[in-house]
C-alpha positions in Angstrom: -101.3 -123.3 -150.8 -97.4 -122.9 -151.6 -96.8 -126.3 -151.0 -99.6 -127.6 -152.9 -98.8 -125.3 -156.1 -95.1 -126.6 -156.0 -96.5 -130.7 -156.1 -98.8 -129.8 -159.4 -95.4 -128.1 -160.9 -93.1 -130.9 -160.1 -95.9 -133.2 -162.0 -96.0 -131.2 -165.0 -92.7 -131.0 -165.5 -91.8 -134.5 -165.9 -91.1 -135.0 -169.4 -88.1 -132.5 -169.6 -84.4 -133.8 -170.6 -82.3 -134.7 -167.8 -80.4 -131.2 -167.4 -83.7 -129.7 -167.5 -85.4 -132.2 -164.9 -82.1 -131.9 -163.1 -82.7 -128.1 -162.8 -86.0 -128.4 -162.2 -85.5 -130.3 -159.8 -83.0 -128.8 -158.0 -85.3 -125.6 -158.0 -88.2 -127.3 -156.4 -86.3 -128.5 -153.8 -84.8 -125.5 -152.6 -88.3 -124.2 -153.2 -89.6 -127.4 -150.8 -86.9 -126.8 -148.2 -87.7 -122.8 -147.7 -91.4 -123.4 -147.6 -90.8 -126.2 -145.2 -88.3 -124.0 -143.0 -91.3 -121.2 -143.0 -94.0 -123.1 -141.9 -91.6 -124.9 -138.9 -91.2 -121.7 -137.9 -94.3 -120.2 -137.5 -95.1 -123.2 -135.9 -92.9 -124.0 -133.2 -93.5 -123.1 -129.3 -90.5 -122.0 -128.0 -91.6 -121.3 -124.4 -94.0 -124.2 -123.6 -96.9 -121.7 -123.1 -99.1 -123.5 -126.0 -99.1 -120.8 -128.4 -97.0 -121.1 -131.0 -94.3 -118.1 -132.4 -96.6 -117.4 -135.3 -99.6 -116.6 -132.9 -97.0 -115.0 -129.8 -96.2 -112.0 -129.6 -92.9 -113.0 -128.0 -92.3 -116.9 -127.6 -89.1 -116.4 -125.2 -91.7 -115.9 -121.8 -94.2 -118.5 -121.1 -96.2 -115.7 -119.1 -96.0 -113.4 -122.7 -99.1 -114.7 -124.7 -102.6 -113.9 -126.4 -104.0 -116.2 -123.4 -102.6 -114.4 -120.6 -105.9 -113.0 -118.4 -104.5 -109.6 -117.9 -101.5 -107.0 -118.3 -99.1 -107.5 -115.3 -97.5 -103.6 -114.6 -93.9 -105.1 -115.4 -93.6 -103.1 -118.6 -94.3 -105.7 -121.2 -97.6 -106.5 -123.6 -98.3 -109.9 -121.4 -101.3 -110.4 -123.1 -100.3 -109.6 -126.7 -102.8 -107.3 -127.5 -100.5 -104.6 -128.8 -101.4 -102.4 -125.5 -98.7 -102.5 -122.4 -99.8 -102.3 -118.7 -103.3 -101.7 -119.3 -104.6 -103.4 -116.6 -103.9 -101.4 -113.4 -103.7 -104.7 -110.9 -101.5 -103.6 -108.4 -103.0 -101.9 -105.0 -100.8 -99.3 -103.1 -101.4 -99.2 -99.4 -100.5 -96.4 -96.7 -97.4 -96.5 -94.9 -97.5 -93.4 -92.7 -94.6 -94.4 -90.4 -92.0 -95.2 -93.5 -90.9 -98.2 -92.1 -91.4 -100.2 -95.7 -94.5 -101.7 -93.9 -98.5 -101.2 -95.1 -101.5 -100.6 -93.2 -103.8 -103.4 -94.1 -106.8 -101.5 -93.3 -105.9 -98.4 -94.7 -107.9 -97.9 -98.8 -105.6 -98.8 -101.2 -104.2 -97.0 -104.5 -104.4 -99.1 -107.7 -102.0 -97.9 -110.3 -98.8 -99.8 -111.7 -96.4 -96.9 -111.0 -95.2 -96.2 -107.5 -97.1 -93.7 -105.0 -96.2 -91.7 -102.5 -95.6 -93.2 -98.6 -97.4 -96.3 -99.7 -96.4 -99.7 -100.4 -97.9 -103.2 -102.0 -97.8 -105.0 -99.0 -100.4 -104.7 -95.7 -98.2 -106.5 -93.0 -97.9 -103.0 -90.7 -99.6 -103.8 -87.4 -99.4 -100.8 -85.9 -99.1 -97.6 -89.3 -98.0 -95.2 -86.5 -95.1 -96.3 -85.5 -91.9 -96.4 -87.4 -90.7 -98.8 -84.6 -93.3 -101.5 -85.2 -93.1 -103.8 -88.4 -92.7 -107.4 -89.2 -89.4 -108.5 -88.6 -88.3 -105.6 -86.0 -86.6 -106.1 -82.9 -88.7 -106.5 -80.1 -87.1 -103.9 -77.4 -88.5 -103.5 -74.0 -90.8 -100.5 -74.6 -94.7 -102.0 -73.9 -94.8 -102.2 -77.5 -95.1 -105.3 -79.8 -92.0 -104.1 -82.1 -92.2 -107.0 -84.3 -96.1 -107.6 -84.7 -96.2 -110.9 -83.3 -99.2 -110.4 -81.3 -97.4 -109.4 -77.6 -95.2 -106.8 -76.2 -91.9 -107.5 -75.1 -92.1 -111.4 -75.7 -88.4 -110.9 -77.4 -86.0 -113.0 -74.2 -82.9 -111.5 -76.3 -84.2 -108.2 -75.3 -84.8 -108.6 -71.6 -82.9 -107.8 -69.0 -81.5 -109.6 -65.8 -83.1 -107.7 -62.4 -81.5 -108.2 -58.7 -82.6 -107.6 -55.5 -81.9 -103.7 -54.2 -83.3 -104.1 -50.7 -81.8 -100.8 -49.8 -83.0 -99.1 -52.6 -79.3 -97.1 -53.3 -79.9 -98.5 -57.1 -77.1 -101.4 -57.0 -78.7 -104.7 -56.9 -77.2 -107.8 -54.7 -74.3 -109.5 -55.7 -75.3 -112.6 -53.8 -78.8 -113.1 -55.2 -80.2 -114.7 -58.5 -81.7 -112.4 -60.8 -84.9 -112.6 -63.0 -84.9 -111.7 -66.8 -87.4 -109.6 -67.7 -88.7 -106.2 -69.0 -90.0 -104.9 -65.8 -89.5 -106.8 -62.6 -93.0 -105.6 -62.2 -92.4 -103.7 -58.7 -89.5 -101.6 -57.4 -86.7 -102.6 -55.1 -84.8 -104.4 -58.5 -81.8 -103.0 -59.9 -80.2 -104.1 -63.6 -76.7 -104.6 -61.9 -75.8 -106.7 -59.5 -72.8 -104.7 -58.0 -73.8 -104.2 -54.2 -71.4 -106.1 -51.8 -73.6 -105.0 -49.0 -77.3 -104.9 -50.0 -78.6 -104.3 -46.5 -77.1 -100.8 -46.0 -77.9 -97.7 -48.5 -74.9 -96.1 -48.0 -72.6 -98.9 -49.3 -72.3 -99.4 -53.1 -69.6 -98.7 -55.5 -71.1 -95.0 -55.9 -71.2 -94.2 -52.3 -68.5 -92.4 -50.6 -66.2 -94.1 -48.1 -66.5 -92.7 -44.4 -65.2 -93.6 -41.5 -68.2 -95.8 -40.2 -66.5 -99.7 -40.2 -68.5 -101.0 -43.7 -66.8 -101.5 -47.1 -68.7 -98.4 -48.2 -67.7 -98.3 -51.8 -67.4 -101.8 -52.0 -63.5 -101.8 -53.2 -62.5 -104.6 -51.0 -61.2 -102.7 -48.1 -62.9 -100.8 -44.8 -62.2 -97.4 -43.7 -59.2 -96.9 -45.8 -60.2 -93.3 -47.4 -57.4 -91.1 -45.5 -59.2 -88.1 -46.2 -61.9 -89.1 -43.3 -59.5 -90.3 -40.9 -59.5 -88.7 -37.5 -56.3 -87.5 -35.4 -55.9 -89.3 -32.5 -53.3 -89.4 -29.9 -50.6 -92.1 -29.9 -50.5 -94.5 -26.5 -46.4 -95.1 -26.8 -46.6 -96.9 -23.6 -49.3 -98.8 -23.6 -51.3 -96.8 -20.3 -54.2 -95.6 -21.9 -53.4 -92.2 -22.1 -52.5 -90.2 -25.1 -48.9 -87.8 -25.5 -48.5 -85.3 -27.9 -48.0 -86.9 -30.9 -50.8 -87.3 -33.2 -52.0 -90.7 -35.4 -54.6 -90.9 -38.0 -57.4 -93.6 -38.9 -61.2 -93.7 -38.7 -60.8 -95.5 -34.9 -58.7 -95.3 -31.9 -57.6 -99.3 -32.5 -57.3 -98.6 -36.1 -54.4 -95.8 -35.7 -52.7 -97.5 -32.8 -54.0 -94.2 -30.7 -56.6 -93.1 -27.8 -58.9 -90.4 -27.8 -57.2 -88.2 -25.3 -54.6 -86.6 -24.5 -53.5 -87.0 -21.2 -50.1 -88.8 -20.5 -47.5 -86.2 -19.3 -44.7 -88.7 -20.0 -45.7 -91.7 -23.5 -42.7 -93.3 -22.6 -43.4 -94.7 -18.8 -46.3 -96.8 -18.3 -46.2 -95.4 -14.7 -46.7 -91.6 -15.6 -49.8 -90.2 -15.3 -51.2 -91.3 -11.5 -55.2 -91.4 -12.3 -57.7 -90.3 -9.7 -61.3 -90.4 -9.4 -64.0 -90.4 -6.8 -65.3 -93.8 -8.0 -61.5 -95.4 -6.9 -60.6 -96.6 -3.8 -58.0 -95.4 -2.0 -55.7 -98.2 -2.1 -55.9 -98.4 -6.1 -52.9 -98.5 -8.0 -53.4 -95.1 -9.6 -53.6 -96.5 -13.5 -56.5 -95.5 -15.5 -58.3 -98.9 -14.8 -57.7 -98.9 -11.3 -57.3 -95.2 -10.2 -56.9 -94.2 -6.6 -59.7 -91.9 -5.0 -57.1 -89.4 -3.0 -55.6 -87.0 -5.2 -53.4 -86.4 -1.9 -52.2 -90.2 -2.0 -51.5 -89.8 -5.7 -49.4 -86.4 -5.3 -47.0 -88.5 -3.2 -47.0 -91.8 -5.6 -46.5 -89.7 -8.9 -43.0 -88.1 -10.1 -44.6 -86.0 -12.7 -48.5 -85.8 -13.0 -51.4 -86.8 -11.6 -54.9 -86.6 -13.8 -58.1 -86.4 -11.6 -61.5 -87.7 -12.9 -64.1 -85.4 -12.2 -66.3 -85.4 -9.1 -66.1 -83.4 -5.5 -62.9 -84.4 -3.6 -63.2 -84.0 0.0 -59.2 -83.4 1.1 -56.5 -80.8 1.8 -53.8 -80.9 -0.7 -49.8 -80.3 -0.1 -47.7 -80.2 -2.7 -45.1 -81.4 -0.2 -42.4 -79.7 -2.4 -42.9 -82.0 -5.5 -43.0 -80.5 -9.4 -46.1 -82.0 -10.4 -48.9 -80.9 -12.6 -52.1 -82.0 -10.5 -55.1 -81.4 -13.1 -58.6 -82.0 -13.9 -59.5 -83.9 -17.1 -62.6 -81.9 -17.3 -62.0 -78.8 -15.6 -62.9 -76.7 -12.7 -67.3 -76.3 -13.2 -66.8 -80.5 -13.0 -64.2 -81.1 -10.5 -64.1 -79.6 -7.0 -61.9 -80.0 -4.4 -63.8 -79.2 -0.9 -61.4 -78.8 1.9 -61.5 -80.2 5.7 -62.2 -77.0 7.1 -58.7 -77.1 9.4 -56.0 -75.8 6.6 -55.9 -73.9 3.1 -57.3 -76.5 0.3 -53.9 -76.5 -1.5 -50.6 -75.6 -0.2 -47.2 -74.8 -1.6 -44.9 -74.2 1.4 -41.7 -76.3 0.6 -40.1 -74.1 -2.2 -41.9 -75.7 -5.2 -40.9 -73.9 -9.0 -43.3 -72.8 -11.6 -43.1 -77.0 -12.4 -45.7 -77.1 -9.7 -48.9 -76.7 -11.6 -52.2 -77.0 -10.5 -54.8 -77.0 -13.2 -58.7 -77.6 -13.7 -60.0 -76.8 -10.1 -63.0 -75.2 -7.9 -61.2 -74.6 -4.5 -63.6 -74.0 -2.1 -64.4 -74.9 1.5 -60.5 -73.9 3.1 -59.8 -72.1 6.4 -56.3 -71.1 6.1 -53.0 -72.3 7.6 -53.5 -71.4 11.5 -50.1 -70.1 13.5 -50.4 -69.6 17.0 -47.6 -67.7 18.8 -47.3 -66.3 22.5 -45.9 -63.5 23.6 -45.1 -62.8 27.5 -44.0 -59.6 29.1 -43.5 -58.9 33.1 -46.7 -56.6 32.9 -48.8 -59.6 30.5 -49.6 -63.0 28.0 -50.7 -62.0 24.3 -52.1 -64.8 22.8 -51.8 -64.5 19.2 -53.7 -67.0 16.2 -53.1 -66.0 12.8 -54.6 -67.5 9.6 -53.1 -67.6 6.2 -54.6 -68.9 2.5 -58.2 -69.8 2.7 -57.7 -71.6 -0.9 -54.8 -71.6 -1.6 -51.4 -70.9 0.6 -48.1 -70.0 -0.8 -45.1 -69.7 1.2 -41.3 -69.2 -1.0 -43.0 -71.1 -3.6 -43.3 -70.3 -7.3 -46.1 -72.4 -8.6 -48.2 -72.4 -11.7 -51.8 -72.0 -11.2 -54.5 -72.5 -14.1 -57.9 -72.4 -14.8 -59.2 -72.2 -11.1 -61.9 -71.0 -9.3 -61.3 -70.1 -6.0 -64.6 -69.6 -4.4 -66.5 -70.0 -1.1 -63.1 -69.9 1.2 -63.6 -67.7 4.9 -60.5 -67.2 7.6 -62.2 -66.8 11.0 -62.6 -63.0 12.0 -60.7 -60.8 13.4 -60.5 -60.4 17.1 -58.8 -58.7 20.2 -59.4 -58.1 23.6 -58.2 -58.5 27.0 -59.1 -61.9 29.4 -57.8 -60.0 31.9 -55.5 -57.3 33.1 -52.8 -59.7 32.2 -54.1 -61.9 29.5 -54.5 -60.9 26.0 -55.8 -62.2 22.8 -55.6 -61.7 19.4 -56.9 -63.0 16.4 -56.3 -62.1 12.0 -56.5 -63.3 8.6 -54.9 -63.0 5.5 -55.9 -63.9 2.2 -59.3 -66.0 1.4 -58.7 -66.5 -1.8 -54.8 -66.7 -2.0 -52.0 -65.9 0.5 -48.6 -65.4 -0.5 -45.3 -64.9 1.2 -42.0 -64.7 -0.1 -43.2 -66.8 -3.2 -43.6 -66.2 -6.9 -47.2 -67.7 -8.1 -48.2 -67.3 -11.8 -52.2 -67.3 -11.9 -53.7 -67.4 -15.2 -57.8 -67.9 -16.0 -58.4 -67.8 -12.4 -61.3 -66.5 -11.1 -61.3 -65.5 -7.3 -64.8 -65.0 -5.8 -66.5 -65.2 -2.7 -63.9 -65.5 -0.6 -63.4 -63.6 3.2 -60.2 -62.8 5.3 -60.1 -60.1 7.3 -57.3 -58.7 5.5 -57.2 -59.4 1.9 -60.6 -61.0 1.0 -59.4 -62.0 -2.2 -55.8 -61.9 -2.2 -52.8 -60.7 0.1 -49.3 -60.5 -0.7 -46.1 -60.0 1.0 -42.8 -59.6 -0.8 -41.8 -61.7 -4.0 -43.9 -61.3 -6.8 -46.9 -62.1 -8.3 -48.0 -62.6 -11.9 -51.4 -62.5 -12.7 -53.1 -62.6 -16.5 -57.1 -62.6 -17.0 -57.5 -62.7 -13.5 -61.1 -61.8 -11.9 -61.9 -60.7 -8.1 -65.6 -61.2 -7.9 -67.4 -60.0 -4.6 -64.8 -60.9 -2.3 -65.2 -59.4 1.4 -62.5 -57.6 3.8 -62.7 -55.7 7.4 -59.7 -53.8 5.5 -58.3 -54.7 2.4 -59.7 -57.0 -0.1 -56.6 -57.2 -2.7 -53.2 -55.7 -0.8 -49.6 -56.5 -1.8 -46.9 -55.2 0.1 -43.1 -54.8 -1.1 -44.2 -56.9 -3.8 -43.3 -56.7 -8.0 -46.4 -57.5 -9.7 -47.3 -58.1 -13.3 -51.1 -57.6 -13.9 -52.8 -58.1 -16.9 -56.6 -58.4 -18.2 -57.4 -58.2 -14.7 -61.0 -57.4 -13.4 -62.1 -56.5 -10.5 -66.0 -55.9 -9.3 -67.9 -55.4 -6.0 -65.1 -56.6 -3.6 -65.8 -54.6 -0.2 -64.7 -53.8 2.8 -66.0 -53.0 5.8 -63.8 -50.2 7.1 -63.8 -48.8 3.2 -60.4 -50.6 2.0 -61.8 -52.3 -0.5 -59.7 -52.5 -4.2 -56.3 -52.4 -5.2 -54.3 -51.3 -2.3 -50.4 -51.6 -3.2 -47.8 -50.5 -0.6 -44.0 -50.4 -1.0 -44.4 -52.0 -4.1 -43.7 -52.4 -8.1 -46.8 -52.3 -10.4 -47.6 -52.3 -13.9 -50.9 -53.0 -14.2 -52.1 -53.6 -18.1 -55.9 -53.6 -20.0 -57.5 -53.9 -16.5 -61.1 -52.7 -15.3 -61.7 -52.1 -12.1 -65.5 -51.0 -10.9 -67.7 -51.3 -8.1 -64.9 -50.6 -5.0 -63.7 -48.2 -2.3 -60.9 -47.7 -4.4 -59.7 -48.6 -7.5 -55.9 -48.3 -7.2 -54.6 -47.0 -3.5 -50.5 -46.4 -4.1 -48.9 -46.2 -0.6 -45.1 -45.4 -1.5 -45.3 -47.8 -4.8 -44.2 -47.4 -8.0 -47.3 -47.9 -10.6 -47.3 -48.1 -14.3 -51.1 -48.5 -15.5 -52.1 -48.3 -18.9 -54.9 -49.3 -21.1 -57.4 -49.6 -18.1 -60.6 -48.8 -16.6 -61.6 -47.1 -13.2 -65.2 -46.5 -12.6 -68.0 -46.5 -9.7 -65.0 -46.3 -7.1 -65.1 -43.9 -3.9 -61.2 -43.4 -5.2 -60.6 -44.0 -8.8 -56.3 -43.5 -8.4 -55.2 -42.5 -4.6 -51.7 -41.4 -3.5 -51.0 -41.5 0.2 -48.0 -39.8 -0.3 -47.8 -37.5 -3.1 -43.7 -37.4 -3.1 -43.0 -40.9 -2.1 -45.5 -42.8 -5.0 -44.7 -42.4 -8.5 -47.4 -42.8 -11.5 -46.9 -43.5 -15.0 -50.2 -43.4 -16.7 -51.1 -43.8 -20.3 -54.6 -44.4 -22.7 -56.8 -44.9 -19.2 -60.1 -44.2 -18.7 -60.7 -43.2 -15.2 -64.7 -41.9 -15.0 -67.5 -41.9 -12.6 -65.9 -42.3 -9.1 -66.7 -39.9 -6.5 -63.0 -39.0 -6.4 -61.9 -39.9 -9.8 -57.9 -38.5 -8.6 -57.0 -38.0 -5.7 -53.8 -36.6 -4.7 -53.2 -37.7 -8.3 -52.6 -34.8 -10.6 -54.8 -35.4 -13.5 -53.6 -36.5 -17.1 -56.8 -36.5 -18.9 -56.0 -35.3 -22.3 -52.3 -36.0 -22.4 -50.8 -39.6 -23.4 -54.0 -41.2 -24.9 -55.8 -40.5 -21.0 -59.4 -39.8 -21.6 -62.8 -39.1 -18.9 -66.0 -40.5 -20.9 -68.3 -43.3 -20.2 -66.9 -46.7 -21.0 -70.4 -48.1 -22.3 -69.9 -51.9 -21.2 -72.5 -54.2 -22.0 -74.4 -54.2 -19.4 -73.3 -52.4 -15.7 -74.5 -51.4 -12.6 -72.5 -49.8 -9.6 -73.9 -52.2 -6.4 -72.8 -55.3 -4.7 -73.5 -58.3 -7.5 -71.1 -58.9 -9.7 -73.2 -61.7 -11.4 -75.4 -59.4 -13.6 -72.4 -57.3 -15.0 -70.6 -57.8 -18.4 -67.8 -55.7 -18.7 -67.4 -56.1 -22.2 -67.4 -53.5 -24.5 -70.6 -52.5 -26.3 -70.1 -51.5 -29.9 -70.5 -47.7 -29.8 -68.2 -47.6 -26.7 -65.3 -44.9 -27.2 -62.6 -48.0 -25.3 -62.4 -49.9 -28.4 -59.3 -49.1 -30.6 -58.2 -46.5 -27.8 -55.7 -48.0 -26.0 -51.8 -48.1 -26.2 -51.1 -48.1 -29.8 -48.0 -49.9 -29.9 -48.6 -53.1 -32.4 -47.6 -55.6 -29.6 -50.5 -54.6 -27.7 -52.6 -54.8 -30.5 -55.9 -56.9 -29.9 -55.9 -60.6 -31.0 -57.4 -59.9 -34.2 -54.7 -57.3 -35.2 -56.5 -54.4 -34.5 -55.6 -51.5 -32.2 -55.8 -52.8 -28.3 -58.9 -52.0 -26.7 -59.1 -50.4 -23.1 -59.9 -52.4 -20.4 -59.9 -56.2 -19.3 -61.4 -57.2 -22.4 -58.6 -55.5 -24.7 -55.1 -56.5 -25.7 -53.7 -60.0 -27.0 -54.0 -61.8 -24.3 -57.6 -60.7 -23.4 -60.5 -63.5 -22.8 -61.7 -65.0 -25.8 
């Protein structure tokens, strides 16, 4: 309408002056122009979306006009009808797990503004679990992480399985693994670290023993120090160890043997070997060992080790410093002699050098001397016997561990052939005979032996030492343990059920010098007989004796007695005045273990039960003491160098 009012001005107006139409003119035009620039205005379509401004609400947005189906929730009038966001188009699903991720079946919430634990989207296969959602990483767990549709079908996620045959959890080093989740069975391990996959106790966790495998599979065998073994060197090559000690898990390994046996590591030659299963013209080396321990006393110069096994030989030290010992002592190595001589001799001034070690004795006669004797009125005949096991004559040698069992001189005899003719017949010492000499004995045990004079032992001059010393049972016509103008040392010695048949039996010391220390003596005609001798006893035990302490002489005997025990003997002093009650001397029952007064040693223990009054009552001096540092105990079983 305006621009058809301005056309009938312009033609109205058309016979005004120049100035006037000028003006007029003018005026309409600008008039034209702005009624032209309205209407372009209102008509253009700025954003293509085929309304035009004058009919858009805003013509910058193609998706902003009156023909837009419904109110998007963006915040904006979409469809121009003056109302925003009225059309609640957007559905808000669960998402109970929070992992961003809807559940598709779950009912949705339609409203344009955000609600709570739900989202616009229903990818979430599985709404229970945060770790499941479209685009997760697909761990081995059984569970389909990232909603593809399968479990564990993720290859960057698997792992590589080996071979663990032994089952110690390191797999083979040598085999080809398999990637997978789960190999599906056991016996597969996610390492393959095991240099040894056919033994559990290799692997680089296990400890390394001394066993010849790589155990903790660093390369090397054996090498942990703390498992090595001591073993004795071999300096010389013989097979037999010396003192000094090497360490590795083997023998070969430490350059050593596993015994100890060489007397001299630095000649090949040293020790002469012996053993039953030798022959008797063998060399004497551990490979080929003689079978004689006699041949190999006079091949060795300075000991011979003996294999164990019964030996069937009289034996003479022949005045050589050898130790002659058994590897595995005297219950496994016997020496059973020919029935015509003592089983071991020292008669040609041997020293304490001479040791004999590791021994039964058993089987011996005794060294026989015959002698004559002829007057104008008759002929005595005379045979004597000396050392059923073992014979001593000015010798000083060192005897260990023996048993000295088993060993009989022939009896006694005497008696006219004739008015002219006369024989005689003794014997002294089963066990051991000694004359002149000065024999050590230490852990021996003399039993079972017979001599008519001295069953067990018999002394004449020199001296005798004897530590944990037991006479068992050994049988006399007279005296079963005698020493005469002897010095004797006697320590931890026991004595039980040695008889004699005339009553002798016991201790029976003439002319001689005593001291007798932690001894027990039970079961004898007498414990100690002093004929003329100087005794010093102390510590010990006297019971079940006809004569617990007898003097013969009362003047010429001399006693020095301290912390004893003398009890239950018919006499318990005799000619012995009693110190019971003065210097630790005491009466009272002993309380062994088990004892009873009769012939058989075998079912005794002398050892002191727990409530008896011998324990801690003996000489209280400290180097007496007991070996675990308490007070010495009376009797054999007391003192520091008692039995273990």
């Amino acid at each position: 309408m305006r621009s058809l009012l301005a056309l009938l001005l312009l033609v109205g107006c058309t016979a005004s002056t120049d100035d006037d139409a000028s003006k007029d003119t003018g005026e309409a035009d600008a008039d034209t122009d702005a009624d032209t620039d309205a209407d372009t205005d209102a008509d253009q379509d700025r954003d293509g979306d085929t309304y035009p401004a004058g009919a858009d609400c805003d013509d910058t947005r193609a998706d902003v006009n009156p023909g837009m189906a419904a109110d998007m929730c963006n915040g904006r009038d979409d469809d121009c009808d003056g109302d925003l966001d009225e059309d609640a188009d957007l559905a808000w699903y669960p998402d109970e797990d929070a992992d961003g991720f809807g559940d598709g079946g779950g009912s949705p919430v339609l409203r344009c503004a955000a609600v709570l634990d739900h989202v616009t989207n229903t990818a979430d296969c599985n709404d229970a679990d945060a770790r499941v959602y479209p685009g997760a990483d697909d761990t081995c767990d059984g569970v389909d992480n990232d909603c593809s549709g399968a479990a564990d079908d993720n290859p960057n996620s698997w792992t590589t399985w080996y071979p663990d045959t032994d089952a110690d959890g390191f797999g083979d080093a040598l085999a080809d693994g398999v990637a997978t989740c789960d190999p599906g069975a056991s016996g597969f391990a996610s390492n393959r670290d095991d240099c040894d996959d056919s033994h559990g106790e290799v692997s680089p966790a296990a400890y390394e023993r001394c066993d010849t495998l790589d155990n903790d599979c660093n390369g090397e065998v054996d090498e942990n120090e703390a498992e090595w073994i001591a073993w004795n060197a071999d300096e010389d090559g013989d097979g037999a160890g010396g003192e000094d000690v090497v360490f590795g898990c083997t023998a070969e390994s430490a350059g050593g043997v596993s015994n100890d046996w060489d007397c001299d590591d630095t000649d090949a030659s040293e020790p002469l070997f012996v053993d039953i299963a030798g022959s008797s013209r063998g060399a004497g080396t551990l490979s080929d060992p003689t079978s004689s321990i006699q041949l190999a006393i006079g091949m060795a110069n300075t000991c011979v080790k003996v294999g164990a096994g019964a030996y069937f030989e009289d034996l003479d030290f022949g005045g050589r410093d050898l130790l002659v010992e058994s590897l595995y002592g005297a219950e496994d190595t016997y020496v059973y002699g020919t029935g015509r001589a003592p089983v071991v001799t020292f008669r040609s001034g041997e020293s304490a050098a001479a040791v004999l070690r590791g021994f039964t004795l058993t089987g011996g006669t005794g060294f026989t001397e015959t002698t004559t004797y002829s007057s104008e009125t008759y002929t005595e005949y005379d045979t004597f016997s000396y050392g059923g096991g073992v014979y001593v004559y000015y010798s000083s040698p060192t005897l260990e561990e023996l048993v000295i069992s088993g060993n009989s001189l022939p009896e006694s005899y005497g008696y006219y052939a004739d008015a002219y003719t006369y024989y005689y017949s003794n014997g002294f010492g089963g066990g051991l005979y000694n004359y002149g000499g000065g024999p050590t004995l230490t852990d021996v045990d003399i039993v079972g032996n017979y001599a008519p004079m001295g069953g067990s032992l018999y002394s004449n001059y020199g001296t005798l030492t004897a530590t944990r010393v037991r006479s068992h049972e050994n049988r006399a016509d007279y005296y079963t343990w005698y020493a005469y103008s002897t010095t004797d040392v006697l320590e931890n010695l026991e004595v039980n059920a040695d008889s004699s048949t005339y009553g002798y039996g016991g201790l029976w010391l003439d002319y001689s010098t005593v001291s007798i220390r932690n001894a027990t003596l039970v079961s004898t005609d007498y414990g100690v007989y002093n004929g003329y001798s100087t005794i010093a006893m102390s510590s010990s035990i006297v019971s079940g004796a006809t004569y617990g302490l007898f003097d013969a002489s009362r003047s010429g005997s001399t006693w020095d007695l301290t912390y004893n025990d003398i009890y239950d003997n018919i006499y318990d002093y005799y000619n012995v005045a009693n110190p019971t009650g003065t210097y630790g001397n005491v009466q009272v029952l002993p309380r062994f273990v088990s004892y009873t007064d009769d012939t058989d040693a075998d079912t005794d223990d002398l050892t002191l039960s727990s409530s008896s009054p011998m324990i801690d009552a003996g000489d209280p001096g400290t180097v007496y003491d007991d070996a675990d540092g308490t007070r010495n105990d009376i009797g054999a079983y007391g003192g520091p160098d008692a039995w273990p």
